[in-house]
MIMAR-115409 format. One record per residue (C-alpha): residue in three letters; z, x, y. Coordinates in steps of 0.02 Angstrom, whole numbers, plus 50000, padded with zeros to 5 digits. Example, Ala and Ser with C-alpha at 12.3 -4.5 7.8 and 13.67 -1.06 7.14 Angstrom:
<pts>
   residu      up    east   north
      ALA   50390   50615   49775
      SER   50357   50684   49947
</pts>
This chain:
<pts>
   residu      up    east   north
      UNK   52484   56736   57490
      UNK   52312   56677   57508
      UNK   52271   56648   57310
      UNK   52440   56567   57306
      UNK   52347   56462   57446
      UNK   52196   56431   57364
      UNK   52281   56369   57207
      UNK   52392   56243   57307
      UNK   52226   56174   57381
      UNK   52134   56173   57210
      UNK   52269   56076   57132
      UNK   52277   55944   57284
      UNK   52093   55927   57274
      UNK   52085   55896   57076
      UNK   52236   55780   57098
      UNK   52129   55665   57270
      UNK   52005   55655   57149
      UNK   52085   55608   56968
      UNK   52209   55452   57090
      UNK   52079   55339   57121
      UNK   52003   55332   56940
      UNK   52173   55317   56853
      UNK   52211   55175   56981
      UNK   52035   55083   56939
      UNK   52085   55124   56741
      UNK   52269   55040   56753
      UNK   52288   54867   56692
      UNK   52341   54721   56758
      UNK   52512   54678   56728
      UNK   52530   54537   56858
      UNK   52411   54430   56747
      UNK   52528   54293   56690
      UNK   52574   54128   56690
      UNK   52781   54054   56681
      UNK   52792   53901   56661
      UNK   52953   53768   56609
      UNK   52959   53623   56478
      UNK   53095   53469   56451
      UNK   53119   53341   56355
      UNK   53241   53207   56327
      UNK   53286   53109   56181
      UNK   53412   52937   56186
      UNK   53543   52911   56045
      UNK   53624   52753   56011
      UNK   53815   52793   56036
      UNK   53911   52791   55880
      UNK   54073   52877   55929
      UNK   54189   52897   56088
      UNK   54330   52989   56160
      UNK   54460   52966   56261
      UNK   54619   53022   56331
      UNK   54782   52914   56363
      UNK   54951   52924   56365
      UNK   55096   52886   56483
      UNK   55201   52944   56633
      UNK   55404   52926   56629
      UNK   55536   52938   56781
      UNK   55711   53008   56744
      UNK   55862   53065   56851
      UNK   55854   53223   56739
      UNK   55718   53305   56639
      UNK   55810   53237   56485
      UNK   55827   53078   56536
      UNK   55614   53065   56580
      UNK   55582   53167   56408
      UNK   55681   53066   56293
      UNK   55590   52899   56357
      UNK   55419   52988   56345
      UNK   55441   53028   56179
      UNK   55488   52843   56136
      UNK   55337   52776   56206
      UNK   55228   52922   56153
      UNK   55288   52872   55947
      UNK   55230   52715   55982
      UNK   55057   52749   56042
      UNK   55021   52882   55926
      UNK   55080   52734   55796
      UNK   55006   52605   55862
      UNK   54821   52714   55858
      UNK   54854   52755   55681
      UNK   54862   52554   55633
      UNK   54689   52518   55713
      UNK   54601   52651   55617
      UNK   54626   52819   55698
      UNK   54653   52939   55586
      UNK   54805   53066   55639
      UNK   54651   53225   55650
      UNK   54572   53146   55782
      UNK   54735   53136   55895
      UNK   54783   53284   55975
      UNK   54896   53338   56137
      UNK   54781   53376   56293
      UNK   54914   53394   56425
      UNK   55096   53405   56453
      UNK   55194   53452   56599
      UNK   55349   53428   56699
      UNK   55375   53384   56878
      UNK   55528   53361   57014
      UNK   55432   53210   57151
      UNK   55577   53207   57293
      UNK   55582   53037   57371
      UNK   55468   53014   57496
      UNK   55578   52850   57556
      UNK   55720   52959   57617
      UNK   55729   53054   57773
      UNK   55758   53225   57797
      UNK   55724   53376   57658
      UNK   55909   53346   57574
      UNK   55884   53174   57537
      UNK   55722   53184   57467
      UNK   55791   53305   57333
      UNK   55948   53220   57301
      UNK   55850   53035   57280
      UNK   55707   53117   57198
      UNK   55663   53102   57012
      UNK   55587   53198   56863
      UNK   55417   53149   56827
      UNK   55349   53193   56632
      UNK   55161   53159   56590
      UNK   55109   53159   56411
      UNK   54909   53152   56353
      UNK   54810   53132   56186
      UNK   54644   53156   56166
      UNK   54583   53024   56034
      UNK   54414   53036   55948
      UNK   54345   52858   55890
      UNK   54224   52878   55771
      UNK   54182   52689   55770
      UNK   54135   52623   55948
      UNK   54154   52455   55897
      UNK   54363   52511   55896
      UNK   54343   52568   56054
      UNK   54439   52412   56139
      UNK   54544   52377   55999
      UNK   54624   52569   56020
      UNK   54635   52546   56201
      UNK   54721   52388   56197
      UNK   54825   52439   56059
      UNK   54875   52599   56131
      UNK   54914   52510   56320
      UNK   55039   52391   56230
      UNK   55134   52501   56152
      UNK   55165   52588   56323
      UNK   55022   52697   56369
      UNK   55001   52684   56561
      UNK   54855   52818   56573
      UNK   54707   52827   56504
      UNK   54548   52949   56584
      UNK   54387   52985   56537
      UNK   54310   52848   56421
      UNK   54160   52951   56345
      UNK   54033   52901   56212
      UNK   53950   53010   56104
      UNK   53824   53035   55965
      UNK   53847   53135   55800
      UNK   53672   53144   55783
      UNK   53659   53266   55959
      UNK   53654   53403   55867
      UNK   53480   53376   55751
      UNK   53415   53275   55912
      UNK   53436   53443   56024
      UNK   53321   53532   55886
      UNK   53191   53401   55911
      UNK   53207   53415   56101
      UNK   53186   53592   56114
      UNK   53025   53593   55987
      UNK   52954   53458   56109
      UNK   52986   53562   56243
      UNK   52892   53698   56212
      UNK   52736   53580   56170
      UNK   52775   53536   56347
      UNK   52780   53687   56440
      UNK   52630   53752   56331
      UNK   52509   53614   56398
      UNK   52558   53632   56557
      UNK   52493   53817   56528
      UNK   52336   53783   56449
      UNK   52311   53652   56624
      UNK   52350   53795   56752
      UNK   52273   53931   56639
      UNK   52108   53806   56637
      UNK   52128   53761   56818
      UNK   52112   53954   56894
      UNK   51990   54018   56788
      UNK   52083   54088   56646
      UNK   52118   54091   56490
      UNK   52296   54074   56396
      UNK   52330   54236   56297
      UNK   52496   54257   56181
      UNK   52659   54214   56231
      UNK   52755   54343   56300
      UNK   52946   54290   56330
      UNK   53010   54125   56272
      UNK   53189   54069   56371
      UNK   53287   53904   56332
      UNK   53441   53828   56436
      UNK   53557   53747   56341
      UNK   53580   53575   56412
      UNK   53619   53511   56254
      UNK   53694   53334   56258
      UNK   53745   53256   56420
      UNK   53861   53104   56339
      UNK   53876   52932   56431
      UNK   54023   52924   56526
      UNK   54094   52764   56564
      UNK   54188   52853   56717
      UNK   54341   52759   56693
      UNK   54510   52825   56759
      UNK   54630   52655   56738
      UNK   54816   52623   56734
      UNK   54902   52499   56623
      UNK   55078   52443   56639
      UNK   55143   52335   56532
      UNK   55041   52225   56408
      UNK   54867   52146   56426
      UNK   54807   51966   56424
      UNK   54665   52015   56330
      UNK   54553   52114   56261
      UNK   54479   52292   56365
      UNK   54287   52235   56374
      UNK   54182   52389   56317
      UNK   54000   52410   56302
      UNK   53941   52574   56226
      UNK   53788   52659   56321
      UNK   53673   52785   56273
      UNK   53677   52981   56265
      UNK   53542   53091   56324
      UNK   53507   53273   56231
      UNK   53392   53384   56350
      UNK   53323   53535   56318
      UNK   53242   53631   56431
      UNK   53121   53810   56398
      UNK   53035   53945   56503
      UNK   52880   54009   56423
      UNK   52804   54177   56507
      UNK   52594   54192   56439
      UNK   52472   54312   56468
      UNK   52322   54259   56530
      UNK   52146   54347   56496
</pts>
């Protein structure tokens, strides 16, 4: 019992001793530097999108269907004559409602005077924004009675993203080389490299209008710009 004693205290001695020297040997692993980058680049607009299309009352289901479908012909129509070709028109919504009659009292006669209520959208791409009204206007005189989201866009986002996100790591890294300068330190190699996909943010004209019937003239639209961001996280050592 007492060398199996001895050997326990042996051991704890060696191991008091060799603590303290592996801890002053260990290195440093809170010796770094995160820092973010953005940048921004503006596009001149050169396409748009947009959604539109129009919302019939019937007795029946049939009877609000049937007149959709009239109208909806002569939209789709009526796009394809000012330039859109039939690719860039597409369904985006279509349902069917029962709205009881909120004139009438009492639960029975809202049903029984109520109507059928059918909503039909497109979503149109325009690849030329000077068409932008023309479509619009177009579109609203052959029926259309909806039309949400007015949105410009750039084809260019794409190559413009690439230049933002190279920018934005020239960014971040001279912000490093600033702090690394600032405490003392100097930037070592990069370590982790993180990007958040921004991407394009398109202008949106934040339009939700109704049109009923024809228009006296023309829809006045002025194309803005889009913005690509990119955005990084670059993790350095420092030394």
């Amino acid at each position: 019992m007492k060398k199996i004693l001895t050997v326990l205290l042996s051991l704890a001695l060696i191991l008091g001793l060799s603590l303290p020297a592996l801890a002053q040997t260990a290195p440093d692993d809170s010796a770094t530097l995160v820092v973010s980058g953005t940048s921004t680049i503006s596009l001149q607009a050169d396409m748009a999108t947009v959604e539109l299309g129009t919302q019939t009352r019937g007795r029946t289901v049939g009877e609000a269907h049937q007149e959709n479908a009239r109208i909806m012909e002569a939209v789709i129509a009526a796009l394809e004559g000012a330039g859109v070709v039939k690719e860039d028109i597409r369904t985006s919504s279509y349902y069917v409602y029962f709205e009881p009659d909120g004139s009438m009292m009492g639960t029975v006669s809202n049903l029984i005077s109520g109507s059928y209520v059918v909503t039909n959208m497109l979503f149109v791409t325009i690849h030329d924004v000077e068409k932008v009204s023309q479509a619009i206007d177009v579109a609203s005189t052959a029926g259309a009675n909806n039309i949400y989201s007015l949105t410009f866009q750039s084809s260019k986002s794409k190559d413009a993203y690439n230049q933002a996100l190279a920018s934005a790591v020239e960014d971040a890294r001279s912000k490093a080389e600033v702090l690394a300068a600032a405490t003392g330190k100097t930037l070592g190699s990069l370590v982790k490299a993180d990007s958040n996909d921004l991407y394009a943010t398109p202008y949106d004209a934040s339009m939700r209008e109704q049109y009923a019937g024809e228009m006296d003239k023309a829809t006045p639209i002025v194309a803005g710009n889009v913005f690509v961001t990119a955005n990084v996280v670059l993790t350095f050592n420092l030394d």
